[in-house]
C-alpha positions as CSV (number, residue, x, y, z in Angstrom):
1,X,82.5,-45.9,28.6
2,X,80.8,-44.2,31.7
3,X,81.7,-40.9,30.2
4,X,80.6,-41.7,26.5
5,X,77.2,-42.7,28.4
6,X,76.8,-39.8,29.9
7,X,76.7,-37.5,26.6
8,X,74.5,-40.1,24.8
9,X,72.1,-39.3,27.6
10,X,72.9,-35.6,27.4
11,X,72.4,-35.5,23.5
12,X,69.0,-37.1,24.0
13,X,67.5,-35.2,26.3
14,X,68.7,-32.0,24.2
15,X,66.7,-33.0,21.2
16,X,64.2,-34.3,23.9
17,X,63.6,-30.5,24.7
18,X,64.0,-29.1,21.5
19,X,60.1,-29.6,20.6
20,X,58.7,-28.9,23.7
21,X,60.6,-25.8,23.8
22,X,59.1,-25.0,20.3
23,X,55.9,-26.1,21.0
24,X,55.9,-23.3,24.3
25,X,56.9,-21.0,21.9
26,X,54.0,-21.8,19.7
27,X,52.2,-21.4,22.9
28,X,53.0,-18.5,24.1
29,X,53.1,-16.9,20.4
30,X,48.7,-17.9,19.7
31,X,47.8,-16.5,23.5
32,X,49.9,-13.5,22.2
33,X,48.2,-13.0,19.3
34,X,44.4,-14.1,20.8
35,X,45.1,-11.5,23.5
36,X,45.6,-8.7,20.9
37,X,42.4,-9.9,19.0
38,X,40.3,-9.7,22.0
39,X,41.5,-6.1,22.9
40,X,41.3,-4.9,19.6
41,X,37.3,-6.4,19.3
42,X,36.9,-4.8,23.0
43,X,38.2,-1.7,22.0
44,X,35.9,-1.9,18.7
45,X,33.0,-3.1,20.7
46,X,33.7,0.1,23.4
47,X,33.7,2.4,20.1
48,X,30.9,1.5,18.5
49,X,28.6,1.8,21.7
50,X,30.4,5.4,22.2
51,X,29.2,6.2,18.6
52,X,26.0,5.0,18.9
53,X,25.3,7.0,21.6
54,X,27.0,9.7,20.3
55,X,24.3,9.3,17.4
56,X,21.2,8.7,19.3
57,X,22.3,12.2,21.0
58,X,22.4,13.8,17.5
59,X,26.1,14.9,18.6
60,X,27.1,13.1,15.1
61,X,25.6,15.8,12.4
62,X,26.3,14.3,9.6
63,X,23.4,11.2,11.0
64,X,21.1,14.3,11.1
65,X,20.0,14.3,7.4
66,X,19.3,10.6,6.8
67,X,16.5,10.3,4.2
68,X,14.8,6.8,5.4
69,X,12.3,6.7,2.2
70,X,15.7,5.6,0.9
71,X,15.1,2.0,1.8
72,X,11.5,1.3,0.5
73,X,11.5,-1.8,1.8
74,X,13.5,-3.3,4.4
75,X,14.3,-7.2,5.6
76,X,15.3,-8.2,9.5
77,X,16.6,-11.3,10.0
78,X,16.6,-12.6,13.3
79,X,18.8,-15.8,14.4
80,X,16.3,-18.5,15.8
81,X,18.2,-18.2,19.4
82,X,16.8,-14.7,19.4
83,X,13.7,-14.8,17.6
84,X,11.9,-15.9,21.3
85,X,12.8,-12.6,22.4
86,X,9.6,-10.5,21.7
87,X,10.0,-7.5,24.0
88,X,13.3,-7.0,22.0
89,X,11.7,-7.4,18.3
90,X,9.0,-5.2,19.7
91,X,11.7,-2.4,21.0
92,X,13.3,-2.6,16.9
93,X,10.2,-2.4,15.1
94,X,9.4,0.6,17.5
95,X,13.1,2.3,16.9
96,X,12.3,1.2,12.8
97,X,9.4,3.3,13.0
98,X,10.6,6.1,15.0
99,X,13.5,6.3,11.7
100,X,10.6,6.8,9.5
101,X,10.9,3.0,7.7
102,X,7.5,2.2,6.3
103,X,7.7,-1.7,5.1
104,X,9.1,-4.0,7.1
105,X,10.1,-8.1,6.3
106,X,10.7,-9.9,9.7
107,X,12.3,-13.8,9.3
108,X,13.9,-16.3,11.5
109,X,14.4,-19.8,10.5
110,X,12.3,-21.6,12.7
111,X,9.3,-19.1,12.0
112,X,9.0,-18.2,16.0
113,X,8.5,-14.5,14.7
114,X,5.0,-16.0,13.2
115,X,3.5,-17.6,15.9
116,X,4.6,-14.6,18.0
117,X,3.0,-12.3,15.3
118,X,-0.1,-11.2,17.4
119,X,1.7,-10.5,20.7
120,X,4.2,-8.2,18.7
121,X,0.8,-6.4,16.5
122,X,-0.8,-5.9,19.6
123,X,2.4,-4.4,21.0
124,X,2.6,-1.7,18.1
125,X,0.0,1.0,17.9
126,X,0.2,1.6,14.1
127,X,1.0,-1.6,12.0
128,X,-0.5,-3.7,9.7
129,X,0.3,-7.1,8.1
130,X,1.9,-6.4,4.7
131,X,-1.4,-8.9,3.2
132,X,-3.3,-6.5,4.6
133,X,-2.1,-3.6,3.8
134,X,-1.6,-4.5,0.0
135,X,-5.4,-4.9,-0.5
136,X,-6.3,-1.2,1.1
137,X,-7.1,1.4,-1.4
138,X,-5.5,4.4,0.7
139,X,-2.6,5.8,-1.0
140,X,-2.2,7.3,2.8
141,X,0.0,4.9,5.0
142,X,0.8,6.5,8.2
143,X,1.3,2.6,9.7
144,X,4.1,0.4,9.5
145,X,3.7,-2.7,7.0
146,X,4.8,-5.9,8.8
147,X,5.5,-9.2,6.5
148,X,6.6,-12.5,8.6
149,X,8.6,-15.4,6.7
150,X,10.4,-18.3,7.6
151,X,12.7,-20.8,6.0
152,X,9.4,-23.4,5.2
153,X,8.1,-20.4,3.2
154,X,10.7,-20.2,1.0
155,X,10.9,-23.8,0.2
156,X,6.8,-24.3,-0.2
157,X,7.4,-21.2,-2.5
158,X,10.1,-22.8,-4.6
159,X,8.2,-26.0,-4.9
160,X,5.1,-24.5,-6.1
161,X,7.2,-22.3,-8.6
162,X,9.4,-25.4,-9.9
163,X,5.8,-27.2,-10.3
164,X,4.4,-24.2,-12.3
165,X,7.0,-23.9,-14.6
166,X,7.3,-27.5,-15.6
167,X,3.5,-27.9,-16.0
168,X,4.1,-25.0,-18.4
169,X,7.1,-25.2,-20.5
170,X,7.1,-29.2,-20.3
171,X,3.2,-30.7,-20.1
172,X,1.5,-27.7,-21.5
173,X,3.7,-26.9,-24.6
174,X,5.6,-30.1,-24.3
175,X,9.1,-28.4,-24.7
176,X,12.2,-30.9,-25.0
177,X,14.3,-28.1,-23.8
178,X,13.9,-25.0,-21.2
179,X,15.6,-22.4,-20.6
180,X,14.7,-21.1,-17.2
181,X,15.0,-17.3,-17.0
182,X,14.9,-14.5,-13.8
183,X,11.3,-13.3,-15.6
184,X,10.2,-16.7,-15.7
185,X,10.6,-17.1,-12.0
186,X,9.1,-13.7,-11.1
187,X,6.1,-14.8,-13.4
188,X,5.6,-18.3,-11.7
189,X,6.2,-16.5,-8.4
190,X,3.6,-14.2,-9.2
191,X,1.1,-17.4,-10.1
192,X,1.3,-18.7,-7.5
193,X,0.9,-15.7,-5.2
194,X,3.8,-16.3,-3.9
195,X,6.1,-12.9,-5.1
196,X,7.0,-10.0,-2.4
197,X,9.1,-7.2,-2.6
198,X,12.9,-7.2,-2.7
199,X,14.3,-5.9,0.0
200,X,16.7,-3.1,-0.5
201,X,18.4,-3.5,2.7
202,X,18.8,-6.6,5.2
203,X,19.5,-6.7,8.8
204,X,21.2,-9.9,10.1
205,X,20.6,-10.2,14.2
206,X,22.4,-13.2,15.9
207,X,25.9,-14.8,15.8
208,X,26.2,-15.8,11.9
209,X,26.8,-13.4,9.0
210,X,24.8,-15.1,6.4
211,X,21.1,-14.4,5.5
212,X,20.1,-17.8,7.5
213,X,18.2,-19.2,4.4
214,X,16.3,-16.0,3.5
215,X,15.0,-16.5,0.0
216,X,17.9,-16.0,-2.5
217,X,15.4,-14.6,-5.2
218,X,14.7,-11.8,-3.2
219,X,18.4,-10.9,-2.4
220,X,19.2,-10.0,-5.8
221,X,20.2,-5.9,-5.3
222,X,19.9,-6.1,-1.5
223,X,23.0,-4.8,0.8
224,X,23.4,-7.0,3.8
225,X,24.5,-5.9,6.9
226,X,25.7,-7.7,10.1
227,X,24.7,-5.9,13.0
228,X,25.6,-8.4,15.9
229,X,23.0,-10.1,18.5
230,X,19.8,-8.4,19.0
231,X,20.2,-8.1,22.6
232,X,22.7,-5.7,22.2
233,X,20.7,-3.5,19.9
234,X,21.4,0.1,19.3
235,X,19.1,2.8,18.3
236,X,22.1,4.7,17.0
237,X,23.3,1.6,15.2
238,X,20.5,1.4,13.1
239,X,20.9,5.0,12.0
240,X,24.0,4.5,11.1
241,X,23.4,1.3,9.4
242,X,20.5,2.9,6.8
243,X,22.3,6.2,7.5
244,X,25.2,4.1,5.3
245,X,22.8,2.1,2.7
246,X,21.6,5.7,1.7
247,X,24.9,6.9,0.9
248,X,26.1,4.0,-1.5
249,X,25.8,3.9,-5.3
250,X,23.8,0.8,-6.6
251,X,25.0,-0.3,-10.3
252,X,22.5,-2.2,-11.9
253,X,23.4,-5.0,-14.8
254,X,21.2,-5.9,-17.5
């Protein structure tokens, strides 16, 4: 009997073992793996400041020949943790005007980059609000363009649309049904004075790749590209960045 004990107890704590030797395993296979992620992102991270030196330098020919008036109109999106920083938006807008970019749309959620909007005009020696630029006769810009939006614009501007268009198609000609259309939504934006370019490019600053609630309507052709927080901003990584928007073929639907 004492003996039969014995391997009942030995039997038990075998199977006892079994899972936490599994789950050691699992252990030590996930810090495996993590630690091969993390060098792999270090040794990307390490690369792509060496190239963006490299770049800025001009040792990179190929970055030589970029043709900015390629992007006609170009969209920086600036996660709301980052959007305080106005030396930094300041430095960008400088480096975007140094590429040769000539229209620029700055949004952060929040709107921070509007109430911050004088400090950064006053910090730029040849810029002009895009409002006011639109209404100058000069066919002459030697300034940058400068348009500041926010989330709340967006959804004021899709209110007063929605509002159009049912007063409209509904109260006006007192339509059972409605079809809403891409032209009908340019038109009501354009009612309301509400319609801005599209972007052809868009910069995302902060920690999420996504647009951050930049208006959908005005994404329709744009290339999007996620160019990690802004305090780690690269002049060579924004070469390289349009540098890459000018080399891709756009197909257009109907």
């Amino acid at each position: 009997m004492y003996l039969g004990d014995e391997m009942q107890k030995a039997k038990a704590m075998t199977f006892y073992r079994i899972p936490q030797i599994g789950n050691l395993g699992l252990l030590l296979l996930w810090n495996f793996v993590h630690l091969i992620v993390n060098l792999w992102y270090f040794a990307l991270g390490l690369w792509q400041t060496l190239e963006s030196y490299l770049i800025t330098g001009g040792l990179l020919k190929r970055y030589n020949s970029l043709d900015s008036n390629r992007v006609r109109y170009l969209a920086v999106v600036v996660d709301s943790k980052d959007a305080g920083q106005t030396l930094e938006v300041v430095k960008l807008l400088q480096h975007l005007e140094d590429i040769g970019i000539k229209h620029v749309c700055l949004y952060d959620p929040k709107g921070l980059l509007k109430k911050s909007k004088e400090a950064i005009l006053e910090k730029l020696t040849c810029a002009k609000l895009y409002e006011e630029a639109t209404k100058s006769d000069s066919p002459v810009r030697k300034y940058i363009t400068l348009e500041f939006a926010s989330f709340s614009d967006g959804k004021k501007a899709v209110s007063k649309a929605a509002n159009y268009l049912f007063k409209k198609h509904y109260i006006c000609e007192e339509q059972k049904e409605y079809i809403c259309t891409e032209s009908h939504i340019d038109e009501a934006l354009k009612a309301i004075s509400c319609a801005r370019p599209d972007p052809d490019l868009l910069l995302v600053y902060g920690p999420a790749r996504c647009h951050l609630g930049f208006p959908a309507w005005r994404l329709r052709y744009t290339e999007i590209v996620h160019m990690g927080p802004l305090k780690s901003m690269k002049f060579g990584s924004l070469i390289k960045a349009i540098y890459n928007f000018t080399k891709v073929h756009q197909n257009y639907g109907t």
